[in-house]
Kinemage of the C-alpha trace (Angstrom):
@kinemage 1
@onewidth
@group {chain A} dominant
@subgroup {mainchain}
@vectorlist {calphas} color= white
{ca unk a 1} P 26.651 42.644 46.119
{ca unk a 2} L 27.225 46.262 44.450
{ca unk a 3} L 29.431 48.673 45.690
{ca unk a 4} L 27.067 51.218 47.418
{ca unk a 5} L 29.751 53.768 48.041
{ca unk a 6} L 29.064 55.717 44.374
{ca unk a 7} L 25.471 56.376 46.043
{ca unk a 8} L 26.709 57.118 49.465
{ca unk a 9} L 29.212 59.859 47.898
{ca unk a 10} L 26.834 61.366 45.975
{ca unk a 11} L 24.483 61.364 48.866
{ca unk a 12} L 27.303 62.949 50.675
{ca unk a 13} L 28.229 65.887 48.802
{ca unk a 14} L 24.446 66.814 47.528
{ca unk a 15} L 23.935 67.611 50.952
{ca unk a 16} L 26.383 69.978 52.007
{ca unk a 17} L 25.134 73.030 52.423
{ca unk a 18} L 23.197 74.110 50.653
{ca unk a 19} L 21.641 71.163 51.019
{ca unk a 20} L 19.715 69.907 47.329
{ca unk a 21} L 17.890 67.676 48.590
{ca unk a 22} L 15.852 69.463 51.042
{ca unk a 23} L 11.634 69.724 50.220
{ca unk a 24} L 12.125 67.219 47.065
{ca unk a 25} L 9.943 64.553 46.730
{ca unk a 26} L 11.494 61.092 46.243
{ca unk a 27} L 10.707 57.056 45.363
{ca unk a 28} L 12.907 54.246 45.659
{ca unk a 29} L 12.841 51.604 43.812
{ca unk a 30} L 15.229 48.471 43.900
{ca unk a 31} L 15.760 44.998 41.704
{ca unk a 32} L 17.316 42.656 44.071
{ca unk a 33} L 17.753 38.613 43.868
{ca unk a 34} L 16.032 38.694 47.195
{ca unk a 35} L 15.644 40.814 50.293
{ca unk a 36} L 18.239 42.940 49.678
{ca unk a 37} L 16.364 45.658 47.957
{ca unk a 38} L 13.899 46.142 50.457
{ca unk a 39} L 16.467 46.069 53.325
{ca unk a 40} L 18.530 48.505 51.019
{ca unk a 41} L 14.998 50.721 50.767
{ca unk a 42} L 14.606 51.019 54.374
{ca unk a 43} L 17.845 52.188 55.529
{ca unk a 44} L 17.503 54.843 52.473
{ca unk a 45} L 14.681 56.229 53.581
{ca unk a 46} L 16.033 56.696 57.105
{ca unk a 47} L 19.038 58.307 55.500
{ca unk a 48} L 16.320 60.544 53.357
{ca unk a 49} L 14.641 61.890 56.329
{ca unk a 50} L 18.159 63.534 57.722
{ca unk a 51} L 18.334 64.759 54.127
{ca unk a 52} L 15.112 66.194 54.719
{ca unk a 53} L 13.858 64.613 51.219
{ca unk a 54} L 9.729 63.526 50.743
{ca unk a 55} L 9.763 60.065 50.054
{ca unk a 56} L 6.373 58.291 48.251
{ca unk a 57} L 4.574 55.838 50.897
{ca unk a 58} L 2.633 54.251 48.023
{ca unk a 59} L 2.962 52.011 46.099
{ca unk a 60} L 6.624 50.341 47.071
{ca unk a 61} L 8.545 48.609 44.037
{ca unk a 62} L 10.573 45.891 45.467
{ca unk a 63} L 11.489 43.565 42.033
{ca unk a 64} L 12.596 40.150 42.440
{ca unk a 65} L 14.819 40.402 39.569
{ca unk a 66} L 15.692 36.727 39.296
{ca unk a 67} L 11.835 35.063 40.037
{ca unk a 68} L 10.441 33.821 36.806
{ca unk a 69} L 9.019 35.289 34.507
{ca unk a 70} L 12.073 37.004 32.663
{ca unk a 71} L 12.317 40.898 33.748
{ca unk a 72} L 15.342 41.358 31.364
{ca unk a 73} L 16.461 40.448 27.975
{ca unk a 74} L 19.778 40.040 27.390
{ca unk a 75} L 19.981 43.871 26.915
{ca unk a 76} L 19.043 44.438 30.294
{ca unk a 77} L 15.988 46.202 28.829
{ca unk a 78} L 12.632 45.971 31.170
{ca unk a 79} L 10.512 43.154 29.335
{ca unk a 80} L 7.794 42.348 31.871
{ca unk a 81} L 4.622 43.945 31.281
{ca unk a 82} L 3.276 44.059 35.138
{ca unk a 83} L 7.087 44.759 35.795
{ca unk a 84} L 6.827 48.016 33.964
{ca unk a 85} L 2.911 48.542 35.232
{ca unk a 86} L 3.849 48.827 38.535
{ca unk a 87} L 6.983 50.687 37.676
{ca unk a 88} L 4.570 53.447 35.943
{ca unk a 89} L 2.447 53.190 39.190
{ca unk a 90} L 5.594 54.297 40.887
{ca unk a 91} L 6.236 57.006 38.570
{ca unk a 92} L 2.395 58.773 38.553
{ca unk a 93} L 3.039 58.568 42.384
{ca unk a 94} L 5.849 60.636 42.518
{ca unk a 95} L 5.174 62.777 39.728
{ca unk a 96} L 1.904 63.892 41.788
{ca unk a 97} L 2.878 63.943 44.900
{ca unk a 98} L 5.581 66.360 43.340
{ca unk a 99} L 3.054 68.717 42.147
{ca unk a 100} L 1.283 68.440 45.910
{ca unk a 101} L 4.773 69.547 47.045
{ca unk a 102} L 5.211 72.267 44.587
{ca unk a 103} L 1.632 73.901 45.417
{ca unk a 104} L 0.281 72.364 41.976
């Protein structure tokens, strides 16, 4: 298990006043050997809504980063082509609902 406390701090401080994270539009994504990602999502996204940050409903990236086929080289550089499919999915998501948010 990682050490979440680099993301908690960060978390922390972004939010004092004034708060940066306020109206921004947000995704989560997670790579996990199980269901710690999603578990890890969920509980960020209740933390997100005190922040008062937008978060994405659709589509969720939840990667299984140990369930065959290979994700990673040895590089740790994204190999999987649906991998990074869905991952750009993700990405279109929040870039337009970031334009919604902006009045775009």
């Amino acid at each position: 298990m990682h050490n979440a406390a680099p993301l908690k701090n960060a978390l922390d401080w972004a939010s004092r006043p004034p708060n940066v994270w306020a109206d921004k539009a947000a995704a989560i994504i997670s790579a996990s050997g199980g269901s710690g990602g999603s578990r890890s999502q969920y509980h960020l996204r209740q933390i997100g809504v005190f922040l008062d940050l937008h978060f994405i409903n659709k589509p969720e990236f939840f990667l299984n980063a140990f369930q065959p086929p290979a994700k990673f080289d040895e590089n740790s550089n994204l190999i999987d082509a649906q991998t990074k499919e869905n991952l750009k999915k993700v990405l279109l998501s929040l870039q337009a609902f970031t334009l919604r948010l902006q009045g775009r």
